[in-house]
PDB file with SEQRES, HELIX, SHEET and CRYST1 records, atoms N, CA, C and O in Angstrom:
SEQRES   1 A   72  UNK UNK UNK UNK UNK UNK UNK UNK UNK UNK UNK UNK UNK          
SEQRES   2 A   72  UNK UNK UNK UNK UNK UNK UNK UNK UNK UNK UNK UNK UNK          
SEQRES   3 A   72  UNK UNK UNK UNK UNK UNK UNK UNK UNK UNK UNK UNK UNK          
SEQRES   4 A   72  UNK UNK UNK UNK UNK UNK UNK UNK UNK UNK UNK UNK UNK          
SEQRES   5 A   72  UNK UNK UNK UNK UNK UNK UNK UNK UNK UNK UNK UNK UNK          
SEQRES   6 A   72  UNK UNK UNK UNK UNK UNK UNK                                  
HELIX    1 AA1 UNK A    5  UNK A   24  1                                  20    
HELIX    2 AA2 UNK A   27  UNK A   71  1                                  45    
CRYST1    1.000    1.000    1.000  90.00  90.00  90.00 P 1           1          
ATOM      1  N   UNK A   1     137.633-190.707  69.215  1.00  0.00           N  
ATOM      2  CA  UNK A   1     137.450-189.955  70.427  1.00  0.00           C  
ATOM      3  C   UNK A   1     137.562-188.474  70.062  1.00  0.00           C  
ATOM      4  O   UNK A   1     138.481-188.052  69.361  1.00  0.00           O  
ATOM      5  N   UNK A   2     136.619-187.721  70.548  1.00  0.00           N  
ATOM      6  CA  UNK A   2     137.006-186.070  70.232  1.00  0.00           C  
ATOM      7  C   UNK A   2     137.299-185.409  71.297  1.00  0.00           C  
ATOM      8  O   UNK A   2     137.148-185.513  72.514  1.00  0.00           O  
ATOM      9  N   UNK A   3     137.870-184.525  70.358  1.00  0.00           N  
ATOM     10  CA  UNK A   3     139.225-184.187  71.729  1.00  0.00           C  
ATOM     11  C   UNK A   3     138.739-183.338  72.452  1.00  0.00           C  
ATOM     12  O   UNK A   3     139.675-182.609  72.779  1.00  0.00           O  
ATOM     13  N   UNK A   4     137.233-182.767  73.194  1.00  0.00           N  
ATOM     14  CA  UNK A   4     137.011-182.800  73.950  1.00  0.00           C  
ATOM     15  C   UNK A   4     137.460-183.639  75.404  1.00  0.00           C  
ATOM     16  O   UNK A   4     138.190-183.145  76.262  1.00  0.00           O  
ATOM     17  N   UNK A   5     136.914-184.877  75.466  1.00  0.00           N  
ATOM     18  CA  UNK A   5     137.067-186.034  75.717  1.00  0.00           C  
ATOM     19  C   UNK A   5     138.423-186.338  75.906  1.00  0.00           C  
ATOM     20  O   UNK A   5     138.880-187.161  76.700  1.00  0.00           O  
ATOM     21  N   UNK A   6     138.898-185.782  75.301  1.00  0.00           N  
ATOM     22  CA  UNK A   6     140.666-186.221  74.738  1.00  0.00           C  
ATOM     23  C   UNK A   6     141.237-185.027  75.951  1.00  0.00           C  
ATOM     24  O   UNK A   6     142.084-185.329  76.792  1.00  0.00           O  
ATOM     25  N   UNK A   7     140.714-183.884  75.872  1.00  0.00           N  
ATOM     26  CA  UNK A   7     141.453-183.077  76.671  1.00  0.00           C  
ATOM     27  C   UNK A   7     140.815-183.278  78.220  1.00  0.00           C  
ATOM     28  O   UNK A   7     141.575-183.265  79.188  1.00  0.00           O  
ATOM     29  N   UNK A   8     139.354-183.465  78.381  1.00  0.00           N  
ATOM     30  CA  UNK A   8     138.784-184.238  79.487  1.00  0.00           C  
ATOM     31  C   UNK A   8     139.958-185.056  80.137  1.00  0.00           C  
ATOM     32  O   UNK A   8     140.719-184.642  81.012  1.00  0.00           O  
ATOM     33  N   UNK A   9     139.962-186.162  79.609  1.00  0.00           N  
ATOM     34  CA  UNK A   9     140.848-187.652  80.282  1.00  0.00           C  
ATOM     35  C   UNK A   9     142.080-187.201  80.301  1.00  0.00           C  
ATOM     36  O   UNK A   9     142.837-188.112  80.638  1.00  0.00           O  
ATOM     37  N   UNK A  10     142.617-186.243  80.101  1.00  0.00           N  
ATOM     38  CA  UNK A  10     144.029-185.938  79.995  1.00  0.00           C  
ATOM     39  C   UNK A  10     143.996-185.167  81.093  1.00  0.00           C  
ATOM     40  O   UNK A  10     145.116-185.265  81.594  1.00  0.00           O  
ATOM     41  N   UNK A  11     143.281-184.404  81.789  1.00  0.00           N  
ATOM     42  CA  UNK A  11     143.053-183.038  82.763  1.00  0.00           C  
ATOM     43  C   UNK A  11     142.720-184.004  83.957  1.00  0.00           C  
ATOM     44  O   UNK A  11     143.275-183.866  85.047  1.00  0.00           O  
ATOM     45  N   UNK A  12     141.666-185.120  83.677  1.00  0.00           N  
ATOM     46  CA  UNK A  12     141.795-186.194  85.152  1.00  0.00           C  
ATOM     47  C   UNK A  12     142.842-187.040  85.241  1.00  0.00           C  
ATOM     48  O   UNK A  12     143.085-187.390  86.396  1.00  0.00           O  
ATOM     49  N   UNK A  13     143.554-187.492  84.390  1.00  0.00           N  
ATOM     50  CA  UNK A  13     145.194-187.988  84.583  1.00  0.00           C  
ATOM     51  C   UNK A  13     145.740-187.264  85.193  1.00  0.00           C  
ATOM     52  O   UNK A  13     146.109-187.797  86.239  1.00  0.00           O  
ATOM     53  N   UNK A  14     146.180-185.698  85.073  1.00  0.00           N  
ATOM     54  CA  UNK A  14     146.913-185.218  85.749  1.00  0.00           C  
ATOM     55  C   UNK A  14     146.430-184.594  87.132  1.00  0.00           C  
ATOM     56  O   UNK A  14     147.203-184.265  88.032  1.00  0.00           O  
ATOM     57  N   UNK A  15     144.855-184.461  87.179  1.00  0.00           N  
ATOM     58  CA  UNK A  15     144.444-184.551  88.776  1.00  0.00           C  
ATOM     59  C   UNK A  15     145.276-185.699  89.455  1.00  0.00           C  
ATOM     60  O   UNK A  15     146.257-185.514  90.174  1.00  0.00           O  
ATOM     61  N   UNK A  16     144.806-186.747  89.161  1.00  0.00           N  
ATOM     62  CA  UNK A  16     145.121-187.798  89.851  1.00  0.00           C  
ATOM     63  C   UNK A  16     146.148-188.164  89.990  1.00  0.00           C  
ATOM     64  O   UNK A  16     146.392-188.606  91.113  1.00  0.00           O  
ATOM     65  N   UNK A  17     147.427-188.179  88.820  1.00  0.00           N  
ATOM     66  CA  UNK A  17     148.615-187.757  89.716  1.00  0.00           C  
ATOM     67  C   UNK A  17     149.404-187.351  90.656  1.00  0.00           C  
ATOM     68  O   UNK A  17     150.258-187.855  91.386  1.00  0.00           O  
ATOM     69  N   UNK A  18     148.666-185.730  90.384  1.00  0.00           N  
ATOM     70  CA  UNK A  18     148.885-184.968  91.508  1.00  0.00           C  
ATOM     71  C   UNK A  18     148.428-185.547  93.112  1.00  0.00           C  
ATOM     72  O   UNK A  18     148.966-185.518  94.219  1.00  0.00           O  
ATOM     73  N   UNK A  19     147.297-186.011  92.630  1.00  0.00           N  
ATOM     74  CA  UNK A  19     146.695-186.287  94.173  1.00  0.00           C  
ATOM     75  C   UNK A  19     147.710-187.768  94.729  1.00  0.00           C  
ATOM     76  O   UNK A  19     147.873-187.986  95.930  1.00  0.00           O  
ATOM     77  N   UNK A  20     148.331-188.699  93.603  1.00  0.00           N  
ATOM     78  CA  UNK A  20     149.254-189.717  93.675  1.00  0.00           C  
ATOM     79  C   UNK A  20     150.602-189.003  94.677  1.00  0.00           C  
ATOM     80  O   UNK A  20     151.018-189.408  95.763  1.00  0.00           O  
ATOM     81  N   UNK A  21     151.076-187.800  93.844  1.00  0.00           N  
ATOM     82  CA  UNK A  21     152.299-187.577  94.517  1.00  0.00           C  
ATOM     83  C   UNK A  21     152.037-186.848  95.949  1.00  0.00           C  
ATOM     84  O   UNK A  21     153.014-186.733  96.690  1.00  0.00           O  
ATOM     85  N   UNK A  22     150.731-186.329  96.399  1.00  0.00           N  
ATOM     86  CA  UNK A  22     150.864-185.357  97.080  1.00  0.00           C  
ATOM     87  C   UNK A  22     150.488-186.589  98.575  1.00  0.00           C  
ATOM     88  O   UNK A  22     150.724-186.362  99.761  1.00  0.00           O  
ATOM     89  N   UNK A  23     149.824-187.919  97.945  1.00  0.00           N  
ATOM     90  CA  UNK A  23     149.836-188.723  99.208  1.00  0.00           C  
ATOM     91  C   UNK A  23     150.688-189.626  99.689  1.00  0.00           C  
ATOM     92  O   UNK A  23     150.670-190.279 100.732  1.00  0.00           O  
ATOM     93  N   UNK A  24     152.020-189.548  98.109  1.00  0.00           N  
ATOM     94  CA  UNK A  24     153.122-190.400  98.348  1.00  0.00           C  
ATOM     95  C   UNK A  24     154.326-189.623  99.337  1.00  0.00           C  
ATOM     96  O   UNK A  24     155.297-190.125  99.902  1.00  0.00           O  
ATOM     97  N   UNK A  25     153.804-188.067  99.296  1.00  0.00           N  
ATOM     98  CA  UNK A  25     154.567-187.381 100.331  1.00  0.00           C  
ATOM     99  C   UNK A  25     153.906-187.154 101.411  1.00  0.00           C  
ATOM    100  O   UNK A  25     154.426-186.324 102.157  1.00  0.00           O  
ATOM    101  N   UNK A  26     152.842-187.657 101.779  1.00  0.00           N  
ATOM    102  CA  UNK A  26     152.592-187.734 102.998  1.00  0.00           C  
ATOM    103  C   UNK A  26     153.036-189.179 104.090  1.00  0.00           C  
ATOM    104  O   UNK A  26     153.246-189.173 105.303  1.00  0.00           O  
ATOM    105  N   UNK A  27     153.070-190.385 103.066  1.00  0.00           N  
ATOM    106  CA  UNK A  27     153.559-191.283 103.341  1.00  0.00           C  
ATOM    107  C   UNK A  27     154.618-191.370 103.382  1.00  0.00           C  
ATOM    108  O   UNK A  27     154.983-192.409 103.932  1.00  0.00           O  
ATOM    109  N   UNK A  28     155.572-190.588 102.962  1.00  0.00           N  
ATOM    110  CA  UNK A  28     157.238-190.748 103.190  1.00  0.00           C  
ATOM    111  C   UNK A  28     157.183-189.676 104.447  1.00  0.00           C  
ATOM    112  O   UNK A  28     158.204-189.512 105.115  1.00  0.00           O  
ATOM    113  N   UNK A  29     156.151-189.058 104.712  1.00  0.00           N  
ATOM    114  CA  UNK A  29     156.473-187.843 106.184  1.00  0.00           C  
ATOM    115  C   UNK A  29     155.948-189.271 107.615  1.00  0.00           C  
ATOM    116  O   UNK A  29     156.388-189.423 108.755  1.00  0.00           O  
ATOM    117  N   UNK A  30     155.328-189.726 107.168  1.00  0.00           N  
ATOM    118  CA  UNK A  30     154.993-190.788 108.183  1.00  0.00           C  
ATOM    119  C   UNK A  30     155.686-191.670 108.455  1.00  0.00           C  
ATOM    120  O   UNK A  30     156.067-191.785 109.620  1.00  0.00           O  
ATOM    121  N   UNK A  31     156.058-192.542 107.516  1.00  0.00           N  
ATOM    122  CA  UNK A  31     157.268-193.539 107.324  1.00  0.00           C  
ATOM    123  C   UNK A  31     158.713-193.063 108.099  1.00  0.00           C  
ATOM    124  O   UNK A  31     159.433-193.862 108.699  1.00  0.00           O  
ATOM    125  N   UNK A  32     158.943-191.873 107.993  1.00  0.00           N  
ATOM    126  CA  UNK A  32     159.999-190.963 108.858  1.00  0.00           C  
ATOM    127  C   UNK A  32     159.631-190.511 110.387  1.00  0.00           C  
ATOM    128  O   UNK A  32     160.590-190.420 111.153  1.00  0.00           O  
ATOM    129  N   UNK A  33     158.504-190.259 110.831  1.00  0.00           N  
ATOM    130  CA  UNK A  33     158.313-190.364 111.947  1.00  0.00           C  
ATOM    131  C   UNK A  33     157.944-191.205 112.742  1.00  0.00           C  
ATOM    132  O   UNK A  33     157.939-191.043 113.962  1.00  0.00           O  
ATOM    133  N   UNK A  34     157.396-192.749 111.834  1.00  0.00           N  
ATOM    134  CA  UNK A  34     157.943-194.295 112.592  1.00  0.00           C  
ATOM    135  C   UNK A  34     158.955-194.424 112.662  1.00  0.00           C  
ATOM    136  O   UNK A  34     159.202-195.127 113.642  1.00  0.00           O  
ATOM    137  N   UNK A  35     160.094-194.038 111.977  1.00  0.00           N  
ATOM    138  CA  UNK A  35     160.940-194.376 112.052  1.00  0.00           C  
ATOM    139  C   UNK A  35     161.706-193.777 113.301  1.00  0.00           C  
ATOM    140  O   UNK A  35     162.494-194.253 114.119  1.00  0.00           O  
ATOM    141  N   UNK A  36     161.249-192.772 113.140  1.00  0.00           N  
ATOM    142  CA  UNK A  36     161.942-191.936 114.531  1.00  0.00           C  
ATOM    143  C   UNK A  36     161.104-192.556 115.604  1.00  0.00           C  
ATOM    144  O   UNK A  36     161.809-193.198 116.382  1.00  0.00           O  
ATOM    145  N   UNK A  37     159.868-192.575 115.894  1.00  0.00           N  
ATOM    146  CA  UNK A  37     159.399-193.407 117.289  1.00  0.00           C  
ATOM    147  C   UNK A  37     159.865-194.686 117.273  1.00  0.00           C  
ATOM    148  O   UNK A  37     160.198-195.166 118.356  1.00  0.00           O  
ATOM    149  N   UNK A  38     159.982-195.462 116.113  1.00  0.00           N  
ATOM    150  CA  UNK A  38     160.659-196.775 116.670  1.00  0.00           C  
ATOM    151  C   UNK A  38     162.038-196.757 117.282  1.00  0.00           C  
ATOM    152  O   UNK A  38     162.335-197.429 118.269  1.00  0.00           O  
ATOM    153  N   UNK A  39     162.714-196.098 116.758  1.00  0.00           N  
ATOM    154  CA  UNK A  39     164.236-195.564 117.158  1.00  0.00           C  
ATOM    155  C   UNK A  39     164.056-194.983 118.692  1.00  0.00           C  
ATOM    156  O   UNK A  39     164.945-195.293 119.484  1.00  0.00           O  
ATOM    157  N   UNK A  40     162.839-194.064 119.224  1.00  0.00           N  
ATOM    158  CA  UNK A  40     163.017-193.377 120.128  1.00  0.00           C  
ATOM    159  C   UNK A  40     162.676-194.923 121.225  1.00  0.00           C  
ATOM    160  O   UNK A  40     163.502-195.419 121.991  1.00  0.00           O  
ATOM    161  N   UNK A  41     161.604-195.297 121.052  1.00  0.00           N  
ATOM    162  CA  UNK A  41     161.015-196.274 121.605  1.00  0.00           C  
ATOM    163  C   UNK A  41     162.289-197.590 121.606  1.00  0.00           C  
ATOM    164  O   UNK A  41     162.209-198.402 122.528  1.00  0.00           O  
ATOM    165  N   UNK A  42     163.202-197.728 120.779  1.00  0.00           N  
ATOM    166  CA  UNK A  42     164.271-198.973 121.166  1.00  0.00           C  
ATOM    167  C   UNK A  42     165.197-197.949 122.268  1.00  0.00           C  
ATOM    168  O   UNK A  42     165.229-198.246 123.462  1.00  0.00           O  
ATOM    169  N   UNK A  43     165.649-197.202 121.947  1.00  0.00           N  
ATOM    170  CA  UNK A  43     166.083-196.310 123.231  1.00  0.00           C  
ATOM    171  C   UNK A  43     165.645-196.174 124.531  1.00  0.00           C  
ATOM    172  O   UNK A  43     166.400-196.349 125.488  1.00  0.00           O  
ATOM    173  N   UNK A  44     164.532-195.888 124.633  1.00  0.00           N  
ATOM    174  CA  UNK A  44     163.431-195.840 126.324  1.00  0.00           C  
ATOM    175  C   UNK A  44     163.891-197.719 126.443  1.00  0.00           C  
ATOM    176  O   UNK A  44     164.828-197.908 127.219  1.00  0.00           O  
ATOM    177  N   UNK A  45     163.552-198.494 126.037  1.00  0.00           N  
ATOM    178  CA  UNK A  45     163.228-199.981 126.086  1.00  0.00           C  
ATOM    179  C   UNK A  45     165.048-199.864 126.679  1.00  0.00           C  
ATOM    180  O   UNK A  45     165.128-200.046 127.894  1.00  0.00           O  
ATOM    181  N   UNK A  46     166.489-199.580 125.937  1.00  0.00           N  
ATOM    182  CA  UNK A  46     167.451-200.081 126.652  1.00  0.00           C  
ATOM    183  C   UNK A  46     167.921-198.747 127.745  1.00  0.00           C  
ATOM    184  O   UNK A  46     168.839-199.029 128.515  1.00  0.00           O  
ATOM    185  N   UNK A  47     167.502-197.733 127.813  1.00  0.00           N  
ATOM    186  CA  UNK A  47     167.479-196.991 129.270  1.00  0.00           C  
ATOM    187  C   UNK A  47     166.810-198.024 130.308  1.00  0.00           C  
ATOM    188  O   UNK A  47     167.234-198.493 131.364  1.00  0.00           O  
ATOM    189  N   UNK A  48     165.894-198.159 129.775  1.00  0.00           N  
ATOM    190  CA  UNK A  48     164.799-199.108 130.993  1.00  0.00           C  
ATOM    191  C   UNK A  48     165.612-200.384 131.363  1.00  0.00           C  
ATOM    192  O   UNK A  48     165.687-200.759 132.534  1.00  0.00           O  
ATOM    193  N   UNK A  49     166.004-200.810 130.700  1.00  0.00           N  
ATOM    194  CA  UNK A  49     166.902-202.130 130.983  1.00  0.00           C  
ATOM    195  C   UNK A  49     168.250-202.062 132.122  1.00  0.00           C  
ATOM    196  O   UNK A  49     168.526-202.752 133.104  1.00  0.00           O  
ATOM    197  N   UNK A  50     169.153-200.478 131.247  1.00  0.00           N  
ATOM    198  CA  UNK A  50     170.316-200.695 132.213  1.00  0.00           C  
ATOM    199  C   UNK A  50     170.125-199.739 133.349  1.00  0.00           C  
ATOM    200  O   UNK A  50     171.052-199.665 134.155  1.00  0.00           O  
ATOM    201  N   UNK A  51     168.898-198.879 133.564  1.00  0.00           N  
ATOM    202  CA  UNK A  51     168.045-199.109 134.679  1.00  0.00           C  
ATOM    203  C   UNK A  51     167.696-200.439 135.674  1.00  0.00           C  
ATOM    204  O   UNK A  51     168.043-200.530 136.852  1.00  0.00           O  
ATOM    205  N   UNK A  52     167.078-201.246 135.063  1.00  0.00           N  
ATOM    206  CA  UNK A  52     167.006-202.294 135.577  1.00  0.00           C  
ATOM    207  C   UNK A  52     167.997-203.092 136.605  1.00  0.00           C  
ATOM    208  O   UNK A  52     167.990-203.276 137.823  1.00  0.00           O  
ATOM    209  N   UNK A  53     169.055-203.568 135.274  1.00  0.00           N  
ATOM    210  CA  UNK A  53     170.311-203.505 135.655  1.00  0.00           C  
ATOM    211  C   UNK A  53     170.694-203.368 136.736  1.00  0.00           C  
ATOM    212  O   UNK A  53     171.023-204.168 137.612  1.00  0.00           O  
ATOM    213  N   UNK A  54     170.645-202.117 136.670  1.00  0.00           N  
ATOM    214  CA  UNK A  54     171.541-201.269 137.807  1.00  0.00           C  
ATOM    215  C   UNK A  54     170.889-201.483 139.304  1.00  0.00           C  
ATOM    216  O   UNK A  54     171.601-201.512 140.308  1.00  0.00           O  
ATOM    217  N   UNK A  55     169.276-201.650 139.349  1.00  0.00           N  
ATOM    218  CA  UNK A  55     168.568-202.469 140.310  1.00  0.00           C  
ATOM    219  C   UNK A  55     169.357-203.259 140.749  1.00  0.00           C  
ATOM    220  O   UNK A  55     169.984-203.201 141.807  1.00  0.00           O  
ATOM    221  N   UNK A  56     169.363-204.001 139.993  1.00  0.00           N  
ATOM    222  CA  UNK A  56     169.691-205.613 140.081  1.00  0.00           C  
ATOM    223  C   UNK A  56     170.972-205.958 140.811  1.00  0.00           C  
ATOM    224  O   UNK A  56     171.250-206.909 141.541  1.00  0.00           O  
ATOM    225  N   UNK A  57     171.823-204.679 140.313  1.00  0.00           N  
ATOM    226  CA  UNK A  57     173.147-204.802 141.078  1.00  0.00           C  
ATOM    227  C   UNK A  57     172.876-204.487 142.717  1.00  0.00           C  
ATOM    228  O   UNK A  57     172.981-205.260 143.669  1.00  0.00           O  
ATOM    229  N   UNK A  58     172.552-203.304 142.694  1.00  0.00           N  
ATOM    230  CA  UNK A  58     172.256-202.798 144.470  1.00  0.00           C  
ATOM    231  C   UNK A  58     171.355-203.723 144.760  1.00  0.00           C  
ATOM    232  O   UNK A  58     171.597-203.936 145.948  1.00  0.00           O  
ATOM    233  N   UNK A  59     170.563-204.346 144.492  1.00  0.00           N  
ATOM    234  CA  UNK A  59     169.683-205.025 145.659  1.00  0.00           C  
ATOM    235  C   UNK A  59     170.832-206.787 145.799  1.00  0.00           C  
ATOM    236  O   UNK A  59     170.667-207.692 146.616  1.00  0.00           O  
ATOM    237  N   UNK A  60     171.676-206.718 144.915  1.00  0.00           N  
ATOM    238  CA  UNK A  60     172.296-208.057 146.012  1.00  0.00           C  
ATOM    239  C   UNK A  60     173.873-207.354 146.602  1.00  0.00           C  
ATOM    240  O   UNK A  60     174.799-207.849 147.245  1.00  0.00           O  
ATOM    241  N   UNK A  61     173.637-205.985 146.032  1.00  0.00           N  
ATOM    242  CA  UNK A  61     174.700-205.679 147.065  1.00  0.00           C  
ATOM    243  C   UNK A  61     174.280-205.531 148.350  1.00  0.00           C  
ATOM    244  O   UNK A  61     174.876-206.067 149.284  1.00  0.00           O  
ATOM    245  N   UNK A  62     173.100-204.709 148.519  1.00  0.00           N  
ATOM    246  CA  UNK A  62     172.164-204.683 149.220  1.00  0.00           C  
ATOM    247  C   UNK A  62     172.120-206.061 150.360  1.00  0.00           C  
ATOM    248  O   UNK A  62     172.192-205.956 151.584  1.00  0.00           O  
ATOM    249  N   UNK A  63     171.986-207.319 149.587  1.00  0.00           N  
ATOM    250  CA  UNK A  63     171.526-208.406 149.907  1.00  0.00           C  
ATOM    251  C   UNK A  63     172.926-208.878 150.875  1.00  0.00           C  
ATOM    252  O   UNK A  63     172.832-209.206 152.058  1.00  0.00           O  
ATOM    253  N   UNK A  64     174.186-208.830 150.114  1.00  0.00           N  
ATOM    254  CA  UNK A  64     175.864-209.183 150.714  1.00  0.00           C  
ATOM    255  C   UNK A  64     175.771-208.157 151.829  1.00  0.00           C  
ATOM    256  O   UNK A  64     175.760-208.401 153.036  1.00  0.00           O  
ATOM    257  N   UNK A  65     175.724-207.294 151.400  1.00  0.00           N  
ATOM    258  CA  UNK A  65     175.837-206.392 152.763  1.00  0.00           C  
ATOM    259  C   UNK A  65     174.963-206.603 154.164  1.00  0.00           C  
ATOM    260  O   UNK A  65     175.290-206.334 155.320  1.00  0.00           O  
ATOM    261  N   UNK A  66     173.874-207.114 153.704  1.00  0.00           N  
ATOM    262  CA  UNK A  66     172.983-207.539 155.492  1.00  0.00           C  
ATOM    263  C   UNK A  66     173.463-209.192 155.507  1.00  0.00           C  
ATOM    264  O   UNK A  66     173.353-209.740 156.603  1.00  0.00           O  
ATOM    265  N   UNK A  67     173.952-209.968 154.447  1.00  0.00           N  
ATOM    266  CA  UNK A  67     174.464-211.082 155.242  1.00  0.00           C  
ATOM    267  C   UNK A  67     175.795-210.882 155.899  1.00  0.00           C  
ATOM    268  O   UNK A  67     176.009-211.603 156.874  1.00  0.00           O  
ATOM    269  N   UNK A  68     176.658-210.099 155.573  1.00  0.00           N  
ATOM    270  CA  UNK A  68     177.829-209.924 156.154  1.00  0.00           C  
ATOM    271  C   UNK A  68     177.569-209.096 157.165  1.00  0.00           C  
ATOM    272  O   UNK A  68     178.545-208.965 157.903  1.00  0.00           O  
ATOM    273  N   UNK A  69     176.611-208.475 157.489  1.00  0.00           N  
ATOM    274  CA  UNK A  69     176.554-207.621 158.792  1.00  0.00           C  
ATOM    275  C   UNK A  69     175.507-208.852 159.659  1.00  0.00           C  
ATOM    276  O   UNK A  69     174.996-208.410 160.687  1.00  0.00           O  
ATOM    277  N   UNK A  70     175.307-209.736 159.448  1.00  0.00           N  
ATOM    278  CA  UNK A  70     174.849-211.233 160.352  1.00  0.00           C  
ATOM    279  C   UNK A  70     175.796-211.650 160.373  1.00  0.00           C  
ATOM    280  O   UNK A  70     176.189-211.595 161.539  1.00  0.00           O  
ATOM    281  N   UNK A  71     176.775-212.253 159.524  1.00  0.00           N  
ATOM    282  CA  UNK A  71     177.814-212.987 160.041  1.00  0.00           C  
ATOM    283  C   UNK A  71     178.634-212.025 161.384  1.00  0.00           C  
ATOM    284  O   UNK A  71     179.059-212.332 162.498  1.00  0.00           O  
ATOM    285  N   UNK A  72     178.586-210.925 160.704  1.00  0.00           N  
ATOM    286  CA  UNK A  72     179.759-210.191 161.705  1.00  0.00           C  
ATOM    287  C   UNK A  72     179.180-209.765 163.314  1.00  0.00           C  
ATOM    288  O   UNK A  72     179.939-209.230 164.121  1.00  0.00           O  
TER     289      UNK A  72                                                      
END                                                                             
């Protein structure tokens, strides 16, 4: 091989490296901001719940309260 060639294939190795690390840090910037929407998104999901919840309580208090104002 002459080292043309030699210095050729050596100069696209280290392109392509580069272009290796520069998309392995784009994938660790992504991987971190799933991570944060999944995190944000399990959060909304248990607000929404003890929201819910909390429905759930007033409408049979709700519910005791107009049967006890029939009984009474």
């Amino acid at each position: 091989m002459s080292e043309a060639r030699y210095v050729e294939m050596k100069s696209q190795l280290s392109r392509a490296e580069e272009a290796l690390h520069k998309e392995e840090k784009k994938s660790a910037a992504l991987n971190t901001q799933m991570a944060e929407l999944t995190s944000l998104t399990g959060n909304h999901r248990a607000a929404l719940k003890a929201k819910s919840d909390q429905t759930d309580i007033l409408q049979v208090g709700y519910t005791d309260l107009m049967v006890h104002k029939h009984i009474l």
